[in-house]
N, C-alpha and C positions, 0 to 999 in steps of 0.2 A: 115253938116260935122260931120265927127263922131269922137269923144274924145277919147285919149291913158287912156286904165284904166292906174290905180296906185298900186302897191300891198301896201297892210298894214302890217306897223310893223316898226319899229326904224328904224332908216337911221342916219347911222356914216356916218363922216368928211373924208376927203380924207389923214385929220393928221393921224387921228383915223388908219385908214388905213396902215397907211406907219408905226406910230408907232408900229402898231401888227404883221407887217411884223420885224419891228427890232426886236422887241422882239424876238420873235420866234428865229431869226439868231442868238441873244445872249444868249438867252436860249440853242440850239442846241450845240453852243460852249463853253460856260461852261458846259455842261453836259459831251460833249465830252474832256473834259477836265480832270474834275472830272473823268470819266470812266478810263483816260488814266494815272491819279494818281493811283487809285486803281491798273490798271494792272500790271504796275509798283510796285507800292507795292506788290501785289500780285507775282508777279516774286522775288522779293527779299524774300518776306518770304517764297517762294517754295524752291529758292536754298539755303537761312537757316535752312529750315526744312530739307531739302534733306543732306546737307552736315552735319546738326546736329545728323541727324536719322544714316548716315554712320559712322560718328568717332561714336554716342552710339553702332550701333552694333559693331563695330573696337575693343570699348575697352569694352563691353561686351565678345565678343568672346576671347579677350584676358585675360579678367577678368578669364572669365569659364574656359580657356585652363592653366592658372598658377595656380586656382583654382585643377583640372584636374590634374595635374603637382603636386602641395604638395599633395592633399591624393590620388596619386601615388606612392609617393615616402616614406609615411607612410604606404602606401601596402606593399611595395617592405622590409621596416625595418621590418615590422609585420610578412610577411614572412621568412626572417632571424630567428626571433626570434621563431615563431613558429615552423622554423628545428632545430635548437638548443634545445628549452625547449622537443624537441618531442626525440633528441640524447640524452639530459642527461637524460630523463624520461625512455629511455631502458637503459642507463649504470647503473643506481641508481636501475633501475629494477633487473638488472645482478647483481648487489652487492649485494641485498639483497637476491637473493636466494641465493649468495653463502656463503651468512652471515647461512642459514637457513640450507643449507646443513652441512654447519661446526658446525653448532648448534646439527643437526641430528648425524653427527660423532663424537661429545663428549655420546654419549648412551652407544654405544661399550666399550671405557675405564672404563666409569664410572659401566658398568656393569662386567666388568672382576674384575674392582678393588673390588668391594663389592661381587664378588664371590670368590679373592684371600679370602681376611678377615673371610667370610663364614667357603673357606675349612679351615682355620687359625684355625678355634672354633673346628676343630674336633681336636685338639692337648689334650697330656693326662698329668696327673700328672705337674712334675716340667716342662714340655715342656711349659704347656701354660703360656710363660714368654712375655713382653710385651719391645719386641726386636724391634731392628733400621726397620725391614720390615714390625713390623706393623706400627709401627710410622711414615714411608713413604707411607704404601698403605692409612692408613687416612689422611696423610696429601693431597695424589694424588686425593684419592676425594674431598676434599676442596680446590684444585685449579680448578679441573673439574665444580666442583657445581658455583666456581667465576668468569670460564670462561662460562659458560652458561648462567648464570644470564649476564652477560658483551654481549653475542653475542643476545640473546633473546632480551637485551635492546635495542640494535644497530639495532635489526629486526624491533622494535616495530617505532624506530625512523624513521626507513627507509621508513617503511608504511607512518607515520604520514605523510615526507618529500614528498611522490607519492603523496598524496592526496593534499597537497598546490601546487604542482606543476601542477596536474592536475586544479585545482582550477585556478592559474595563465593559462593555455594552456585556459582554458575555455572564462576567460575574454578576452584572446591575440583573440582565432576565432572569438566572438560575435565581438570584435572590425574589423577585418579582414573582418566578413559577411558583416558589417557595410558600409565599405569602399567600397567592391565591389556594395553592389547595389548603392553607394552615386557616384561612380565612374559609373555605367554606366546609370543612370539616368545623370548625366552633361553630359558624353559625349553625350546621346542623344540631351540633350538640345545645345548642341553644333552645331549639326546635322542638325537642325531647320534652315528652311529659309522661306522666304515669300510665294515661291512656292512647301512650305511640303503640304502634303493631311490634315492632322492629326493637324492643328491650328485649333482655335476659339477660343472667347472672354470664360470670364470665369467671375464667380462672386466672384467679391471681391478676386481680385488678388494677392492686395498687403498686406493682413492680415497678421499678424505673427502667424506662427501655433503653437497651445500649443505643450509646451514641447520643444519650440526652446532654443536654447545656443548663449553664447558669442565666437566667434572663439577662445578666449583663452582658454575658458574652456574647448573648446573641444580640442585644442591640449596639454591643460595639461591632459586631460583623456587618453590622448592616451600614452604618455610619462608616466603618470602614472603605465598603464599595462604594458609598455615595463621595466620600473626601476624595477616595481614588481616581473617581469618574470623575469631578471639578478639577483636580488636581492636572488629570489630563489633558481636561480639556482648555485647561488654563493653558498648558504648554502648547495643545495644538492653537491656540487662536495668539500664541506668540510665534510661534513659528508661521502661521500664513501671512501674518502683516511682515515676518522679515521675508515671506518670500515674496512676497506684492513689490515690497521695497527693493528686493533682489532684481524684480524681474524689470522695475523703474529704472531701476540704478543700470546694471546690463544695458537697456535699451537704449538713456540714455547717453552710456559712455560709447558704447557703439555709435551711436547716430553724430556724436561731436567729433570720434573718430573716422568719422566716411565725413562730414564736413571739413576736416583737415588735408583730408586726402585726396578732395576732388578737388580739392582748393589750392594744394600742392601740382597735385596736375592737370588742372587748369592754367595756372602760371606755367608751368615747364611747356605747357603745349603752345602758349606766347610768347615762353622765350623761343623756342623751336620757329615757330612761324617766323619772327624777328630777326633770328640767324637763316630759315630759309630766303627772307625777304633783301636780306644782307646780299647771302648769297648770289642770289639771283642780278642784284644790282655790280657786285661785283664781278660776275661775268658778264654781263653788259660792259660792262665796264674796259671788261679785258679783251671782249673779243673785237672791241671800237679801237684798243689800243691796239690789237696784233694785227688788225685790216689797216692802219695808217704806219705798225712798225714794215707790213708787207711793201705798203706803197712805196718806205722811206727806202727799205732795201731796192726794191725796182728801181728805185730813180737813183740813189748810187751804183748800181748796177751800171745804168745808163752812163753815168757821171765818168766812173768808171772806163766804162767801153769808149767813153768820148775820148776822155784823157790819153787811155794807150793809143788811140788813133792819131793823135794832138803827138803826142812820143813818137810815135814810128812817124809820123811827120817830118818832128823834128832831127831823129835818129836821120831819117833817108837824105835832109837837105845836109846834114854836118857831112855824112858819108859822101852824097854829090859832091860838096865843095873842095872833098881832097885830092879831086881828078882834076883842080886849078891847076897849068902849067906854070913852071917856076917861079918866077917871082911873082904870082898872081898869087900864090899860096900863101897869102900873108893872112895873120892874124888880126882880122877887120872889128868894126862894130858888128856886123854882120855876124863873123866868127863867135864873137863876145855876147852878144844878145841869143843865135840860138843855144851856147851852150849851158848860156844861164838860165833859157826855157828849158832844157833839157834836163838841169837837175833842180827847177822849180817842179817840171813836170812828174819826176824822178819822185820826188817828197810829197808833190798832191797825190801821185800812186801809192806811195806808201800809206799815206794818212786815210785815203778812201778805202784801202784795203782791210787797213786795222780797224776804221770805222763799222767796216762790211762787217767784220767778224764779230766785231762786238755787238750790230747790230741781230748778226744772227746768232750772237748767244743770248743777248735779251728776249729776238724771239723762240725761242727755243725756253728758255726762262716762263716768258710768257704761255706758253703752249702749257709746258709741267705745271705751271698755277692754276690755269685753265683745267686742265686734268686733277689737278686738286681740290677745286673749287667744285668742280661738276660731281666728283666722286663724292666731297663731302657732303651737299648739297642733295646728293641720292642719298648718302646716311642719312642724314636729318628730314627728309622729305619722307623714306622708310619709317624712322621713328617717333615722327607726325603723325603717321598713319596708324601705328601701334598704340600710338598715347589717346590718340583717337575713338580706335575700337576700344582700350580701354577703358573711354567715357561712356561710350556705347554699354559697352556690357554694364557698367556702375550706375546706369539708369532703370536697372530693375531691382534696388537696392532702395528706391524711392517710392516701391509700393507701400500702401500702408497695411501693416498687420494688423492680426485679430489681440486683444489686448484688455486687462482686469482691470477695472476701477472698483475699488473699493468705497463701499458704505456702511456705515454703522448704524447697526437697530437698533431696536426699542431696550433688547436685554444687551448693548453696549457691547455687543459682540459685532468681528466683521464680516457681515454679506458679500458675496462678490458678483459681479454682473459682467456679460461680457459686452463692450462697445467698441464700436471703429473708433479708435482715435487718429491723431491730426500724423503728419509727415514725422514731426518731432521724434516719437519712440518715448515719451515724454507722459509719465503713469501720474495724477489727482491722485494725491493721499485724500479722504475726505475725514 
């Protein structure tokens, strides 16, 4: 009969058995167990991450968009600011040339004045006297030379005033440029979603980059240029009303100085005319008197020539009568009468002679005041003529210039406009 092999090799218990069979079941269901903790957990930390990653983008995006929102709104001041500093930088521009033009139009006075003075020097003799017109033409340039030095200054300040203002315009754009690309770089990043083309990881993300700031610092930098920019522009809209004022004031000290001084020589040209008119009466005067001292000498002349003829008359009968033979040679009325003609005649010759002479030193007298008269008379008739052309040239001193009036706008700032104003020199604050 033939025998069941046997296979070789361990032989478990039917416990053995049944216990590995539990096993396995309890094993199965704690694992499934465990797995089903995990999923669980694994679900709650999906919809804590999920709902964590939402509110962080929520208030990132809102972070970014208030972010967005302030240096927008420090755009929006920056801009202000830079139409403002850019309007006073043309009205302080406009002041200043017309500080320069008014500076160019003190040449003209100052140049007639030191030509009045000039033709002044061609005065003769006692003319060249040191009268109220020249005391006013030097004094006219020494207000001209103080109102030029005064507008030159105010030019000088003007400039300096462009150049900080351009300096503040300069920091205002840098900070402006600033803003715009910081502003659209966030808005980009604003932009950004999970389905942009244009993500990837990056290294080392969360570095601070050199050169970063404290948010305070940077909106004191920005408040900085903006106070800066007011600040200057405060000083330049004080400095164009004192030049407005400058260029008032100038205008008008000049224009009361050229009325002083046409007004001075005006009178000096009437006293001139009144001493020529003098004059002229007074050689009238003289040359009537030396035509009747000529006559007066002629006719003693005459008087004269009679008398010695009257003398040798008398000389020739005394001289006849002493060829009387003897006792006829007596001493008569005859005798008596011509010798008392002879020394009446004697004494009218003497008195007509010394008359003669004194006549012809009077005219002779006469002649040298005539000569005095005539020669002065050409001084003053000369420096007629000079004070003259001196009013001549001081009539181009009455053109009227080009000139600022000031108005204040709406932002209480001053505009300036150019207008012809009146002969005055005379600047409307408004």
């Amino acid at each position: 009969m033939a025998t069941l092999s046997v296979k070789p090799g361990q032989r478990f218990t039917l416990l053995d058995w049944h216990t590995n069979s539990h096993l396995i079941s309890a094993d199965a269901e704690r694992q499934r167990s465990a797995s089903h903790q995990v999923r669980q957990e694994a679900r709650a930390l999906r919809n804590e991450i999920n709902n964590q990653a939402k509110w962080d983008e929520h208030d990132n995006q809102t972070r970014l968009a208030e972010r967005i929102s302030s240096v927008n709104r420090w755009k929006e001041t920056l801009d202000k600011s830079l139409a403002d500093i850019d309007a006073e930088i043309d009205a302080l521009a406009k002041v200043k040339e017309a500080a320069e033009r008014a500076l160019q139009a003190k040449n003209l006075p100052l140049d007639v004045s030191i030509e009045c003075l000039t033709l002044r020097e061609s005065r003769r003799a006692i003319d060249v006297v040191r009268d109220p017109v020249e005391e006013e033409l030097q004094k006219e340039v020494k207000v001209i030379d103080k109102a030029k030095r005064e507008l030159q200054q105010r030019v000088n300040e003007a400039f300096q005033q462009l150049c900080l203002l351009q300096e503040a315009r300069q920091q205002l754009s840098s900070d402006h440029r600033r803003k715009m690309e910081a502003l659209e770089i966030d808005r980009m990043c604003l932009s950004l979603s999970v389905n942009s083309p244009n993500i990837s990881f990056k290294v080392n993300p969360t570095r601070v980059p050199d050169g970063s700031t404290a948010l305070d610092e940077w909106e004191q930098n920005s408040r900085c240029n903006k106070e800066r920019a007011e600040a200057e522009m405060k000083a330049s809209t004080e400095l164009r009303e004192a030049t407005v004022l400058a260029i008032a004031q100038t205008n008008n000290e000049l224009e009361a100085q050229r009325v002083a001084t046409e007004f001075a020589l005006r009178k000096r040209i009437r006293d001139l005319e009144s001493a020529c008119d003098e004059l002229k009466w007074q050689e009238q005067n003289t040359l009537e008197e030396i035509a009747e001292m000529e006559e007066d000498i002629r006719h003693l002349e005459e008087d004269l020539r009679r008398k010695m003829q009257d003398l040798k008359v008398a000389h020739t009968r005394l001289e006849t009568r002493t060829c009387r033979p003897t006792m006829e040679l007596c001493w008569d009325q005859a005798q008596n009468g011509l010798t008392a003609a002879v020394h009446q005649l004697e004494g009218t010759i003497r008195a007509l002679r010394q008359k003669l002479a004194e006549a012809w030193d009077a005219l002779d007298a006469l002649y040298r005041q005539l000569h005095r008269i005539q020669t002065d008379s050409g001084y003053k008739a000369s420096s007629l003529v000079l004070d003259n052309k001196c009013m001549d040239s001081r009539r181009k001193l009455v053109v009227p210039a080009e000139k600022l009036v000031p108005e204040v706008n709406t932002f209480n700032r001053t505009a300036n406009h150019a207008l012809s104003p009146l002969n005055t020199g005379q600047l409307d604050l408004a």
